[in-house]
PyMOL CGO cylinders between C-alpha atoms (Angstrom):
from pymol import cmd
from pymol.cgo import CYLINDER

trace = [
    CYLINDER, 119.36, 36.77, 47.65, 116.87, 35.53, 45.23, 0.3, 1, 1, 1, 1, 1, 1,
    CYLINDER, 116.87, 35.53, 45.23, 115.87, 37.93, 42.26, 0.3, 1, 1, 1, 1, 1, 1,
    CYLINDER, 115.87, 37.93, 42.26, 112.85, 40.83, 42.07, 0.3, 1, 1, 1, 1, 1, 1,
    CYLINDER, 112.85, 40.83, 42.07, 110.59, 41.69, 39.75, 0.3, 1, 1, 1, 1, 1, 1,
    CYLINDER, 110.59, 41.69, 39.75, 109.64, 44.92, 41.36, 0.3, 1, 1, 1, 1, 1, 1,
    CYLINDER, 109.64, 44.92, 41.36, 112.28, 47.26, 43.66, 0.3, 1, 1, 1, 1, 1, 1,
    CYLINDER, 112.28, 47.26, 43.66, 109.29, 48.49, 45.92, 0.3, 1, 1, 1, 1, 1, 1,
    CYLINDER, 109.29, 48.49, 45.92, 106.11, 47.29, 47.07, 0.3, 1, 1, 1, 1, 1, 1,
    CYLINDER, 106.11, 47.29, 47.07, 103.47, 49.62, 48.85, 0.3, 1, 1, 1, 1, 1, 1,
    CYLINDER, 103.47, 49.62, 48.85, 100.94, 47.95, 51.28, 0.3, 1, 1, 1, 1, 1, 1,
    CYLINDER, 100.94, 47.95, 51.28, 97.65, 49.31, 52.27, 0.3, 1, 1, 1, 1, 1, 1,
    CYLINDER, 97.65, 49.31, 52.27, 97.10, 48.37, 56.24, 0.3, 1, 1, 1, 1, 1, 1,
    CYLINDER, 97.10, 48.37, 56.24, 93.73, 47.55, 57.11, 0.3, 1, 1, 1, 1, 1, 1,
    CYLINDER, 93.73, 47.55, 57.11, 92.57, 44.68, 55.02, 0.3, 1, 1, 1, 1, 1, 1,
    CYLINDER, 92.57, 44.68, 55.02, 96.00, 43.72, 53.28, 0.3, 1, 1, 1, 1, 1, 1,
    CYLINDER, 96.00, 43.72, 53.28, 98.43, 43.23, 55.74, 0.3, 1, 1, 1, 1, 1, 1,
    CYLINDER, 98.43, 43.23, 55.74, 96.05, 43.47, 59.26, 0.3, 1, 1, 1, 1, 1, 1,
    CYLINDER, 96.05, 43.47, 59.26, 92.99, 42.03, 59.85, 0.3, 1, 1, 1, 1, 1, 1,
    CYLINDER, 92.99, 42.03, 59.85, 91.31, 44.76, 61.49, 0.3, 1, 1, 1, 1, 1, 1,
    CYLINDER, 91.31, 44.76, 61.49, 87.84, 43.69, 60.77, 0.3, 1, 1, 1, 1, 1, 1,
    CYLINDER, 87.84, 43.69, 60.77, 86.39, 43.63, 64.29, 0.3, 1, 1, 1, 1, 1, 1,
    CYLINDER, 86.39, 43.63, 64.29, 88.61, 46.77, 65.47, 0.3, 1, 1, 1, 1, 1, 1,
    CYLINDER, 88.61, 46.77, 65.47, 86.82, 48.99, 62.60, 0.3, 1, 1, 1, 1, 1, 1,
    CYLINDER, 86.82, 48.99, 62.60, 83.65, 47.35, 62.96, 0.3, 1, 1, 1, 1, 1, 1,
    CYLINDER, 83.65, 47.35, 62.96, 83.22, 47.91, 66.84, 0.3, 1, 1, 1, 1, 1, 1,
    CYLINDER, 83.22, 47.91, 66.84, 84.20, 51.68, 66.66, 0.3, 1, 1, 1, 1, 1, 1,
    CYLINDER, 84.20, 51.68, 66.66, 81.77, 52.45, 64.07, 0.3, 1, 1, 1, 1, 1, 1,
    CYLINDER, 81.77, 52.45, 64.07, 78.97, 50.88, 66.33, 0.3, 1, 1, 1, 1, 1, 1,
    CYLINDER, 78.97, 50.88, 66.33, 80.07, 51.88, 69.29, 0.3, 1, 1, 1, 1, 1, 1,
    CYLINDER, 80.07, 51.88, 69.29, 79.97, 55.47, 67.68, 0.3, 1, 1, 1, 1, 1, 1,
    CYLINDER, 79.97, 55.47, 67.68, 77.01, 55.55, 65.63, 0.3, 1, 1, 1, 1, 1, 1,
    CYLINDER, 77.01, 55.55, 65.63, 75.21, 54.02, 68.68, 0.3, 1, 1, 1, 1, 1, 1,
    CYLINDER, 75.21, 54.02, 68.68, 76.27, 56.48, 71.12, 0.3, 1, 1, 1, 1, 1, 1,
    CYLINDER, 76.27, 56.48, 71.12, 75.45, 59.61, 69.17, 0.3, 1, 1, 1, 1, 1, 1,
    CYLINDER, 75.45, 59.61, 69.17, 72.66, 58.44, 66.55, 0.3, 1, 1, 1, 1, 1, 1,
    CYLINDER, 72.66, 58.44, 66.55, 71.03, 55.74, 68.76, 0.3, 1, 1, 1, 1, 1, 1,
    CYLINDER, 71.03, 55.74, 68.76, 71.40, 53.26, 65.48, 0.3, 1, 1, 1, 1, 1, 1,
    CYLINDER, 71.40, 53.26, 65.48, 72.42, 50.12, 65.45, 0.3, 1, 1, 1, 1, 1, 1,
    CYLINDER, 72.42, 50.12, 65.45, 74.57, 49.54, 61.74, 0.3, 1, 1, 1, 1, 1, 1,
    CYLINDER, 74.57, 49.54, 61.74, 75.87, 45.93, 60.53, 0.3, 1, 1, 1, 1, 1, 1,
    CYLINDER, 75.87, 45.93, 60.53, 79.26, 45.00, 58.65, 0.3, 1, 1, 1, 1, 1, 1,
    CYLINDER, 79.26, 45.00, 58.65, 77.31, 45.01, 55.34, 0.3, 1, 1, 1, 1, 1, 1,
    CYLINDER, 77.31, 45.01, 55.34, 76.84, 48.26, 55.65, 0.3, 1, 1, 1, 1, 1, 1,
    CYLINDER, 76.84, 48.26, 55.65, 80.28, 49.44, 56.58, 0.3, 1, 1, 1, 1, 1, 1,
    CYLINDER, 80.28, 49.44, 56.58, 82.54, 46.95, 54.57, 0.3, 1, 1, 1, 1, 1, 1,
    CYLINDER, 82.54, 46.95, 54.57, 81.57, 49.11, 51.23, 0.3, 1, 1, 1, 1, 1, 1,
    CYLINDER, 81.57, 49.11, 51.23, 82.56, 52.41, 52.44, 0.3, 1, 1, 1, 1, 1, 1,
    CYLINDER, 82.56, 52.41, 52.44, 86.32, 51.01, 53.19, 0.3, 1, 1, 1, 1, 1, 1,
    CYLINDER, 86.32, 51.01, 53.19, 89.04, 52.26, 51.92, 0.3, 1, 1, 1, 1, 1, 1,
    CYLINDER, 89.04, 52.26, 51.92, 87.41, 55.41, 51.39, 0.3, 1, 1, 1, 1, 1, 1,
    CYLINDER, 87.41, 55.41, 51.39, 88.87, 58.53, 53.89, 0.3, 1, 1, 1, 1, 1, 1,
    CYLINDER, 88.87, 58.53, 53.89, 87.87, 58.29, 57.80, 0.3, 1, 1, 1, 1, 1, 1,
    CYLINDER, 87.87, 58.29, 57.80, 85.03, 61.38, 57.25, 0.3, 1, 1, 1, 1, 1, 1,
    CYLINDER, 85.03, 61.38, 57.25, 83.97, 60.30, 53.82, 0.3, 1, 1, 1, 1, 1, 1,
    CYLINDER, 83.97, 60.30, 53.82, 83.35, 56.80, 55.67, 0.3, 1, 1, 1, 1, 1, 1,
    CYLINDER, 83.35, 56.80, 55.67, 81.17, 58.53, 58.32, 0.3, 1, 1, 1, 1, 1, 1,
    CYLINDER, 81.17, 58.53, 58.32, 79.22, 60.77, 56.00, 0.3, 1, 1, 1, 1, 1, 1,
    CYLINDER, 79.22, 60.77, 56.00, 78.37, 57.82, 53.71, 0.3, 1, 1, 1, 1, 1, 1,
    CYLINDER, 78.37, 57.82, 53.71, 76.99, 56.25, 56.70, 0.3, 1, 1, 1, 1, 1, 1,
    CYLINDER, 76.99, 56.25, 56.70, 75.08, 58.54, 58.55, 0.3, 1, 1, 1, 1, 1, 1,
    CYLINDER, 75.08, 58.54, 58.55, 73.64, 60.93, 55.62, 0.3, 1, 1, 1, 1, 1, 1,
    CYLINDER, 73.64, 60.93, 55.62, 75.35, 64.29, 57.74, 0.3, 1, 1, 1, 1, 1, 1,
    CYLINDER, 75.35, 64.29, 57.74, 77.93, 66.80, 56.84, 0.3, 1, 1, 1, 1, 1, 1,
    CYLINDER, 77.93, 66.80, 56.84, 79.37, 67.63, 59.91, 0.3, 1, 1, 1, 1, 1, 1,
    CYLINDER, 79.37, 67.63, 59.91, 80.59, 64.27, 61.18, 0.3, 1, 1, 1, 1, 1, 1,
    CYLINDER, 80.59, 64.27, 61.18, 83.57, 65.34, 63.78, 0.3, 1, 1, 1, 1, 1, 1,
    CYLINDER, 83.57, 65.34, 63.78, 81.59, 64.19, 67.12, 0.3, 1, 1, 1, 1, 1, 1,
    CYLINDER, 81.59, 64.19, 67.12, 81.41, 60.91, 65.47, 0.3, 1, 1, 1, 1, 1, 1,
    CYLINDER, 81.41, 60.91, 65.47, 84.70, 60.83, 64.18, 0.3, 1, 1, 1, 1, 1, 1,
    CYLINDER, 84.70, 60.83, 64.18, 86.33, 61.85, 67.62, 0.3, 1, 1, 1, 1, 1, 1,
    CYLINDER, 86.33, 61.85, 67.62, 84.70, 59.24, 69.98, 0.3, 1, 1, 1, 1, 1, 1,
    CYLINDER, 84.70, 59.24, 69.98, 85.56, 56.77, 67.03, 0.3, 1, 1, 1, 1, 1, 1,
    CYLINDER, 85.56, 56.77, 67.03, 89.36, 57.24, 67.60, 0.3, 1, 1, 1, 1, 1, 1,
    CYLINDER, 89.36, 57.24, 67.60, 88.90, 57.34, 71.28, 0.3, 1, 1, 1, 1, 1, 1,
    CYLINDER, 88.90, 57.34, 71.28, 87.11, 53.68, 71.02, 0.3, 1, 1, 1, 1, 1, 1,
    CYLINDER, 87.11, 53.68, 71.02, 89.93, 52.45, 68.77, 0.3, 1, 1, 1, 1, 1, 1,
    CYLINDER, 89.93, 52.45, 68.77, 92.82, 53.64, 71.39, 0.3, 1, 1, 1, 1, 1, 1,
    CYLINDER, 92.82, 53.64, 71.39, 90.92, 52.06, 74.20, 0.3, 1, 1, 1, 1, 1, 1,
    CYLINDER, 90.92, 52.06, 74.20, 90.73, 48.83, 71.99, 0.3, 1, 1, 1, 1, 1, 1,
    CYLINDER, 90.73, 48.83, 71.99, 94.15, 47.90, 70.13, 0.3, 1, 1, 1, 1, 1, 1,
    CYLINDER, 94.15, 47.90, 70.13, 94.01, 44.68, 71.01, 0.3, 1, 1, 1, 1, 1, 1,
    CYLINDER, 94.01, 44.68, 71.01, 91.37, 43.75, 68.37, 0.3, 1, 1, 1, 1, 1, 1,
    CYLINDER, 91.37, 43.75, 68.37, 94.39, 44.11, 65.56, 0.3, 1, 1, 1, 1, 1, 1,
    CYLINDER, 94.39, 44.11, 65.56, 96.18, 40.90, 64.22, 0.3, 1, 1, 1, 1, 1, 1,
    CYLINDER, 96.18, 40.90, 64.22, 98.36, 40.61, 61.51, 0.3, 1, 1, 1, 1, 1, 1,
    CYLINDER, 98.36, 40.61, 61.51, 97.00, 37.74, 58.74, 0.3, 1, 1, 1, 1, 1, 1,
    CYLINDER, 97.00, 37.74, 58.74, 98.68, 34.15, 59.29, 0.3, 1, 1, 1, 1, 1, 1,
    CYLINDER, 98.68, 34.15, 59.29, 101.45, 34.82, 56.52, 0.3, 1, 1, 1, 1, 1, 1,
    CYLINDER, 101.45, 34.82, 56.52, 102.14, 38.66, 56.98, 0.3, 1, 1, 1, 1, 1, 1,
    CYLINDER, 102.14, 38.66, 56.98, 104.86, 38.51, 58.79, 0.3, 1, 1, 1, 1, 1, 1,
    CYLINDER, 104.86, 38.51, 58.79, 106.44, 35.62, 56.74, 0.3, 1, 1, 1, 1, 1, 1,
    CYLINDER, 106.44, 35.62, 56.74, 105.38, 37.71, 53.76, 0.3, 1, 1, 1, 1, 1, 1,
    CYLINDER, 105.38, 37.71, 53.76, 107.44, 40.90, 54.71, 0.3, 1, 1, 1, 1, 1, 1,
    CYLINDER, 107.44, 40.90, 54.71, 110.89, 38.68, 56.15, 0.3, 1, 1, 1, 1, 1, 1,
    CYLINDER, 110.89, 38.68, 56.15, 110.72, 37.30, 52.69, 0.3, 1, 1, 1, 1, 1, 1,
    CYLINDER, 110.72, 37.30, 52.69, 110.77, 40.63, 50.69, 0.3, 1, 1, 1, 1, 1, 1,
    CYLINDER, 110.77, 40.63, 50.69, 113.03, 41.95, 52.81, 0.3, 1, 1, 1, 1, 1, 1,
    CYLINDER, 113.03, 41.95, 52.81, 115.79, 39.14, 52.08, 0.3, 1, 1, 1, 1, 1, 1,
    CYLINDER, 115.79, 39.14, 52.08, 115.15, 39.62, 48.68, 0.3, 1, 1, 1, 1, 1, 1,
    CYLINDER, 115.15, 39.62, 48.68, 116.14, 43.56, 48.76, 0.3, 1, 1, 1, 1, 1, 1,
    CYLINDER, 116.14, 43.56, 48.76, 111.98, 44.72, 48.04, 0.3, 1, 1, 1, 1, 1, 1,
    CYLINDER, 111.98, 44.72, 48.04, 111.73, 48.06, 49.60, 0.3, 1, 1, 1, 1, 1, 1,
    CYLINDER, 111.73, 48.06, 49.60, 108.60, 48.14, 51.43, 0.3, 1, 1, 1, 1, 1, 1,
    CYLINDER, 108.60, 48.14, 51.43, 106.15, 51.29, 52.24, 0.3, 1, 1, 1, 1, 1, 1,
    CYLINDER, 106.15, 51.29, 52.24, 102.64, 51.72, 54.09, 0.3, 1, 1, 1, 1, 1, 1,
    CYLINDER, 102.64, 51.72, 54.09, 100.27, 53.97, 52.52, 0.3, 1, 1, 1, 1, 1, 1,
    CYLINDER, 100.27, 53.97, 52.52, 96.51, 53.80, 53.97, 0.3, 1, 1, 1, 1, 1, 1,
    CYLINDER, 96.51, 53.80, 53.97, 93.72, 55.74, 54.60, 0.3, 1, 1, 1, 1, 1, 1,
    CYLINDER, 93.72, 55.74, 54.60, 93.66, 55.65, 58.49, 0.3, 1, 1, 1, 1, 1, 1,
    CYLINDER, 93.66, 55.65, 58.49, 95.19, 58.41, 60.09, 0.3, 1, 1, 1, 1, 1, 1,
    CYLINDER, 95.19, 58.41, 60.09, 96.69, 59.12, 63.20, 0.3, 1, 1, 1, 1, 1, 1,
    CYLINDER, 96.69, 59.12, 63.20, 98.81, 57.37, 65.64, 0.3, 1, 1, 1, 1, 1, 1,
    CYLINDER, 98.81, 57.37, 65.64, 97.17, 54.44, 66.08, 0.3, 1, 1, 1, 1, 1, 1,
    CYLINDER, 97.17, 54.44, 66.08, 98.51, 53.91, 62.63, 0.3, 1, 1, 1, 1, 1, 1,
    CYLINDER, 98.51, 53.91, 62.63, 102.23, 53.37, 63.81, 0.3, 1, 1, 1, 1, 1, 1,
    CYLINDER, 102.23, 53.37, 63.81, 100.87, 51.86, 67.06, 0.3, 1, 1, 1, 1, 1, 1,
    CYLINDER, 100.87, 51.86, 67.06, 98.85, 49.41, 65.29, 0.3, 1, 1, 1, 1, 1, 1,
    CYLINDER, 98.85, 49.41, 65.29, 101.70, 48.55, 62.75, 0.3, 1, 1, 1, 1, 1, 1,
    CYLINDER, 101.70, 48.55, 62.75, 103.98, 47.57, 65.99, 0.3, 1, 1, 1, 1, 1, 1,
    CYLINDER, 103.98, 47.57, 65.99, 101.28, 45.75, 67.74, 0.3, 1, 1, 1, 1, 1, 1,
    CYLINDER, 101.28, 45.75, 67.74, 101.59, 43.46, 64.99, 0.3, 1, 1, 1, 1, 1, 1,
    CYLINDER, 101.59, 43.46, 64.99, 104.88, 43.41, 65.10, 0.3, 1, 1, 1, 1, 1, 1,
    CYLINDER, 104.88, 43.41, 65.10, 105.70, 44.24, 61.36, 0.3, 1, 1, 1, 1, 1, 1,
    CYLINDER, 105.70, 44.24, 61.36, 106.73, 48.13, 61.92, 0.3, 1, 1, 1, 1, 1, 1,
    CYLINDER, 106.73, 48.13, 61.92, 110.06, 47.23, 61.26, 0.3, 1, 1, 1, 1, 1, 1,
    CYLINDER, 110.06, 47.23, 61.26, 109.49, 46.23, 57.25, 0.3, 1, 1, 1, 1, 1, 1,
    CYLINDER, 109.49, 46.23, 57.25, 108.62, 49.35, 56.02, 0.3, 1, 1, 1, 1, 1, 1,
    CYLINDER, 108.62, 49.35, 56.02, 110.71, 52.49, 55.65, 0.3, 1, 1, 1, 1, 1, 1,
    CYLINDER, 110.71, 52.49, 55.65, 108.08, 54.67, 55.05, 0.3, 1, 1, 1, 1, 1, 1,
    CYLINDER, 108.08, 54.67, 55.05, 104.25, 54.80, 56.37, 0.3, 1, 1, 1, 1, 1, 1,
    CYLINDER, 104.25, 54.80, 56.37, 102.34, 57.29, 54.86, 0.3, 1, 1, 1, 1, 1, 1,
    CYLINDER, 102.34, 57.29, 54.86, 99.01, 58.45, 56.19, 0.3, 1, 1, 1, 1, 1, 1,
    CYLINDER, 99.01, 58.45, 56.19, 96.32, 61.34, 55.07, 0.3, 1, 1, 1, 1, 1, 1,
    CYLINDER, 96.32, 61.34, 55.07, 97.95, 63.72, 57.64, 0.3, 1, 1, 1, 1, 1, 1,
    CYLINDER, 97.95, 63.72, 57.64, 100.74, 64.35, 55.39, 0.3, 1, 1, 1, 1, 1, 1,
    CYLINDER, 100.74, 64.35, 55.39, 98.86, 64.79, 51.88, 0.3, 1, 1, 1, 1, 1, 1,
    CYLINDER, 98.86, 64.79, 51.88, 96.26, 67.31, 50.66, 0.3, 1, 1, 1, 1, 1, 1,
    CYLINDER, 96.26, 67.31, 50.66, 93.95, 64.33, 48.85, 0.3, 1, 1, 1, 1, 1, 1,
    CYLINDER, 93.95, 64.33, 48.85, 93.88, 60.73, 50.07, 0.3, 1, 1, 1, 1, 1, 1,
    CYLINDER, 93.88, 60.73, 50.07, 93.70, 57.38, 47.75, 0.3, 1, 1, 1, 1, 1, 1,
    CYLINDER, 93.70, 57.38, 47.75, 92.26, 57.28, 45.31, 0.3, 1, 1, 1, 1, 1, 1,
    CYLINDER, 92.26, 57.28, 45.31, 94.15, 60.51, 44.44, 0.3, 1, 1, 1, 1, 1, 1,
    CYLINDER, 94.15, 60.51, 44.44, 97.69, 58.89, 43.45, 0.3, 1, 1, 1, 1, 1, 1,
    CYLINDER, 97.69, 58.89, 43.45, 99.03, 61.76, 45.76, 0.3, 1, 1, 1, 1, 1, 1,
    CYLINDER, 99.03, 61.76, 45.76, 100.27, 59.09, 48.99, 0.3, 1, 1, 1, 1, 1, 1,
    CYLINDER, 100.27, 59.09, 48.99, 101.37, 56.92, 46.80, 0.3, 1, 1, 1, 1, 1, 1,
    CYLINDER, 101.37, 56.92, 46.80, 103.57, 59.53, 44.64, 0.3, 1, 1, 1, 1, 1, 1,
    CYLINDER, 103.57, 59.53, 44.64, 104.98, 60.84, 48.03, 0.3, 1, 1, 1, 1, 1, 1,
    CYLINDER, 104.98, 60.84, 48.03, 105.96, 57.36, 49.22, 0.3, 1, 1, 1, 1, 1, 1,
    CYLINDER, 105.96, 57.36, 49.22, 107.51, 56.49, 45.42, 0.3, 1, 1, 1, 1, 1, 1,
    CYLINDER, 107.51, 56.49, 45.42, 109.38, 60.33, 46.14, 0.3, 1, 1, 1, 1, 1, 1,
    CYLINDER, 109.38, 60.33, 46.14, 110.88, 59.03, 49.97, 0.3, 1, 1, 1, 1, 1, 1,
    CYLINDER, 110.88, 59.03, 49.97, 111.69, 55.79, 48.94, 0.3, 1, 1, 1, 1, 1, 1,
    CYLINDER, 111.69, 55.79, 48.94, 113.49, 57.04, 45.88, 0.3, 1, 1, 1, 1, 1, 1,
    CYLINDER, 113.49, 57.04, 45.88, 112.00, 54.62, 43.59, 0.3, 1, 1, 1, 1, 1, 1,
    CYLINDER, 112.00, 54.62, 43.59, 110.13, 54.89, 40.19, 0.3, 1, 1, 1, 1, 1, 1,
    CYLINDER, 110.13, 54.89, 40.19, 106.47, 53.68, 40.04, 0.3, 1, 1, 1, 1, 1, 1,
    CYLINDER, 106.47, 53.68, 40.04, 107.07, 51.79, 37.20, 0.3, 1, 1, 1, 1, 1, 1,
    CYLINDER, 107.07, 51.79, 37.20, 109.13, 49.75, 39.26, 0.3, 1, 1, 1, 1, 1, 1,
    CYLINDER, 109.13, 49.75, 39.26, 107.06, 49.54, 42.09, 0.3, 1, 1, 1, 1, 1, 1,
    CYLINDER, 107.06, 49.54, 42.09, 103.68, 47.93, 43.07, 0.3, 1, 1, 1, 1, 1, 1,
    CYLINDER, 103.68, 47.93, 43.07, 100.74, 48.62, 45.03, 0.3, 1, 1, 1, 1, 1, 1,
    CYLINDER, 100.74, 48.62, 45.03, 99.22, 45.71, 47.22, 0.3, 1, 1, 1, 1, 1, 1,
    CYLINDER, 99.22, 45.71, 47.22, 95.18, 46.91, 48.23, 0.3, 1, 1, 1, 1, 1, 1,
    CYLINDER, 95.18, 46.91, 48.23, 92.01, 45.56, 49.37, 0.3, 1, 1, 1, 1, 1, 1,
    CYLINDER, 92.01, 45.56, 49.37, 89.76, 48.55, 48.53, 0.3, 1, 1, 1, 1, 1, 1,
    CYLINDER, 89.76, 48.55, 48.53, 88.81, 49.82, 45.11, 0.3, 1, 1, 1, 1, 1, 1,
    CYLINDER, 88.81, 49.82, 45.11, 91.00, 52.87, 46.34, 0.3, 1, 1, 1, 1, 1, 1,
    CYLINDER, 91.00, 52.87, 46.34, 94.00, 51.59, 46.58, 0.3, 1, 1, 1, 1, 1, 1,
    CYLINDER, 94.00, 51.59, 46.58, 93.64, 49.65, 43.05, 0.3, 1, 1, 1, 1, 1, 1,
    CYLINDER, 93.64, 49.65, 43.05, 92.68, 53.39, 41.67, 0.3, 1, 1, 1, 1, 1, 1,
    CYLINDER, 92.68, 53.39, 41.67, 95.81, 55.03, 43.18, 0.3, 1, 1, 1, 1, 1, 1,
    CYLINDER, 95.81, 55.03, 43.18, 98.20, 53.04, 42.12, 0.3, 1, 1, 1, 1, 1, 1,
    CYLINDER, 98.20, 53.04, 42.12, 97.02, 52.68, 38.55, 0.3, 1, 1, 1, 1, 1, 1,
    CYLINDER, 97.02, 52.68, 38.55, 96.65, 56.65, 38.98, 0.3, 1, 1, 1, 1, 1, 1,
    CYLINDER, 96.65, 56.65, 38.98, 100.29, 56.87, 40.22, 0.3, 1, 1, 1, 1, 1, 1,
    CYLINDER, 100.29, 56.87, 40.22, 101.49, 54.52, 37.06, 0.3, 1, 1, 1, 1, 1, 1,
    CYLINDER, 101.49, 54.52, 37.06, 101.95, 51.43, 39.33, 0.3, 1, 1, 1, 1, 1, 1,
    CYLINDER, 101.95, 51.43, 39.33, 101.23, 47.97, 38.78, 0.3, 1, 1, 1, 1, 1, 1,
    CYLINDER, 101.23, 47.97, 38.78, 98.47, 47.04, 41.03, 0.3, 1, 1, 1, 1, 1, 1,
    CYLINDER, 98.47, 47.04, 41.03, 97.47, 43.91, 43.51, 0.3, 1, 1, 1, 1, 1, 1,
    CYLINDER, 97.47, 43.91, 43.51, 94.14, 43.05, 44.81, 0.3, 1, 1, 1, 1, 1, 1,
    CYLINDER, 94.14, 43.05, 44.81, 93.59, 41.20, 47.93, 0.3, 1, 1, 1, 1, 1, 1,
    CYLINDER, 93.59, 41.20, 47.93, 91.02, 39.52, 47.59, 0.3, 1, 1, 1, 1, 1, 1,
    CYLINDER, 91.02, 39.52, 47.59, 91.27, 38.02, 51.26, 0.3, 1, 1, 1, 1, 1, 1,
    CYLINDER, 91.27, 38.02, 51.26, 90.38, 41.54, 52.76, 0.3, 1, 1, 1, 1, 1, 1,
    CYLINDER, 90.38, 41.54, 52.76, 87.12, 43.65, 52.84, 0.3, 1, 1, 1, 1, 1, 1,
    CYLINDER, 87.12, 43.65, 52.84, 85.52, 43.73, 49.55, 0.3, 1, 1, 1, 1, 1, 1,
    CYLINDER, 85.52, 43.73, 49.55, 86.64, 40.14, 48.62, 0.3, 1, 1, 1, 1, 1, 1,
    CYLINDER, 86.64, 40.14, 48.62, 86.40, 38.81, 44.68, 0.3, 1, 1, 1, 1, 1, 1,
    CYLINDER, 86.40, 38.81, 44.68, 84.63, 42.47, 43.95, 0.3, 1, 1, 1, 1, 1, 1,
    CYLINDER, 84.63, 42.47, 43.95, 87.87, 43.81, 44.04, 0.3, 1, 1, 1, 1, 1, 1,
    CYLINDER, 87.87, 43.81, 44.04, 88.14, 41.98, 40.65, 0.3, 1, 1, 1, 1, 1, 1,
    CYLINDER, 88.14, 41.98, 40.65, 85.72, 44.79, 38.81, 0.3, 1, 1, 1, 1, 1, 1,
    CYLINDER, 85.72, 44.79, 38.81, 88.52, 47.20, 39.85, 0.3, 1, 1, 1, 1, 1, 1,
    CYLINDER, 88.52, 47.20, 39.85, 91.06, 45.44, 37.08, 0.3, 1, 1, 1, 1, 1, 1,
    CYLINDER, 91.06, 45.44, 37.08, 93.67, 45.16, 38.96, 0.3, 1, 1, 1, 1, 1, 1,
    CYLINDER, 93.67, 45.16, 38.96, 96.93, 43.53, 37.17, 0.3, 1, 1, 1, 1, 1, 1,
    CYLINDER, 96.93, 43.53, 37.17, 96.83, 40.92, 39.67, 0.3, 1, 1, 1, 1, 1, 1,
    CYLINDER, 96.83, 40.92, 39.67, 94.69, 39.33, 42.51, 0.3, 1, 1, 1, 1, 1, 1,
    CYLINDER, 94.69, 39.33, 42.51, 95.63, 37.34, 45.59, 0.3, 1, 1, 1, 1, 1, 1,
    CYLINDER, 95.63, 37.34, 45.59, 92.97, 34.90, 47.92, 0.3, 1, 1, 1, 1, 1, 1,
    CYLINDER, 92.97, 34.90, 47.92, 96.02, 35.31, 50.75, 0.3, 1, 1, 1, 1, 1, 1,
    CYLINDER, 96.02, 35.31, 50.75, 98.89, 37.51, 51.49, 0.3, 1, 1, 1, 1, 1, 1,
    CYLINDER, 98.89, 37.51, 51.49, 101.43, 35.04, 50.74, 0.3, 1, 1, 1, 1, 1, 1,
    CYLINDER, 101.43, 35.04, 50.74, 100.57, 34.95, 46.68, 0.3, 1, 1, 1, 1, 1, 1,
    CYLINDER, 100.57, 34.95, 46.68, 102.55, 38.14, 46.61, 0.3, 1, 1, 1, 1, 1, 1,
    CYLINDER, 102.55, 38.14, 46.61, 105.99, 36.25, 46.60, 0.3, 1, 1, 1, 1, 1, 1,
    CYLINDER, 105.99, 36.25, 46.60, 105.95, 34.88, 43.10, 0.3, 1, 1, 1, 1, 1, 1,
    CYLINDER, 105.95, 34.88, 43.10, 104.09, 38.06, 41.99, 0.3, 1, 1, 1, 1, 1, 1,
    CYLINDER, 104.09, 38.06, 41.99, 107.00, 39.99, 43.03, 0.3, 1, 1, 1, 1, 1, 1,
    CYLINDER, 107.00, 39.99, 43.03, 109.72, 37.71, 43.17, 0.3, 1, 1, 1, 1, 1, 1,
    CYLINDER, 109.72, 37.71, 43.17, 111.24, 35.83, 40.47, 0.3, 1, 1, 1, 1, 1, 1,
]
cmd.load_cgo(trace, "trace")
């Protein structure tokens, strides 16, 4: 078993370990479209990533009251699963960690359960001992609150843990939990990620093995 730096490392979903590009994209059109009669590019979405499902929508539209939108949203993403891939290296990412003894979580802004459905459509469900969504916290990333519930059921410290993100979010909770912090810089907001500071950044999933392993 080859040596850790780190006992536990917590992936964000979307962006980090799935390329869900074209699965978030189309149910944001499809929505928008269908109730606002608006046609919206990627630019315009990839910003608001990372952020929580209604904070996304409000940015977006400019309303408060953003539930029709939301609702036909999820229905378009249940209807459309097969849109979600894993990245190239995920999966040899995860078998890796796991023969080295990492203990692995999920913590993302998505909610619901196309969260565990998407997870074993990629077939990488199986890594992770915990996956923690917004359902089960009062404030979402960037509040560290996910991320201190996952350090709490994985009975781990987060000074020995670290947080693997794409979004400016998930760089802010795990600094805000006390976690060192990994930015992918292969998922949705690219090299911007950078401003964020995180202690680390990756172009691929697969430059988390000497990160975390010695």
């Amino acid at each position: 078993m080859k040596k850790r730096k780190f006992e536990a490392v917590l992936f964000d979903m979307d962006g980090t370990l799935l390329d869900t590009k074209e699965y978030l994209f189309q149910a944001y059109k499809y929505s928008i479209m269908r109730h606002l009669k608006r046609k919206v590019c990627w630019k315009e979405i990839a910003p608001t990533l990372g952020l929580s499902f209604k904070e996304c929508y409000r940015i977006l539209t400019g309303l408060e009251d953003v539930e029709e939108l939301m609702k036909t949203h999820d229905e378009f993403q249940y209807q459309n699963l097969h849109l979600i891939t894993a990245y190239p290296n995920t999966r040899k990412v995860l078998k890796a960690l796991k023969l080295a003894g990492v203990t692995m979580g999920v913590v993302t802004n998505r909610y619901g359960k196309q969260v565990q459905e998407s997870l074993e459509l990629a077939g990488v469900r199986q890594y992770f001992k915990v996956v923690i969504t917004p359902e089960e916290v009062d404030k979402p990333k960037p509040d560290p609150e996910p991320i201190h519930l996952a350090l709490t059921k994985l009975r781990v410290m987060s000074k020995e843990t670290i947080v693997v993100g794409d979004s400016p979010c998930d760089i802010q909770a795990g600094k805000n939990a006390g976690c060192k912090t990994i930015g992918a810089g292969h998922g949705y907001h690219g090299r911007k990620l950078v401003k964020t500071e995180p202690d680390y950044m990756i172009s691929d999933i697969k430059d988390v093995l000497p990160i975390i392993l010695a």
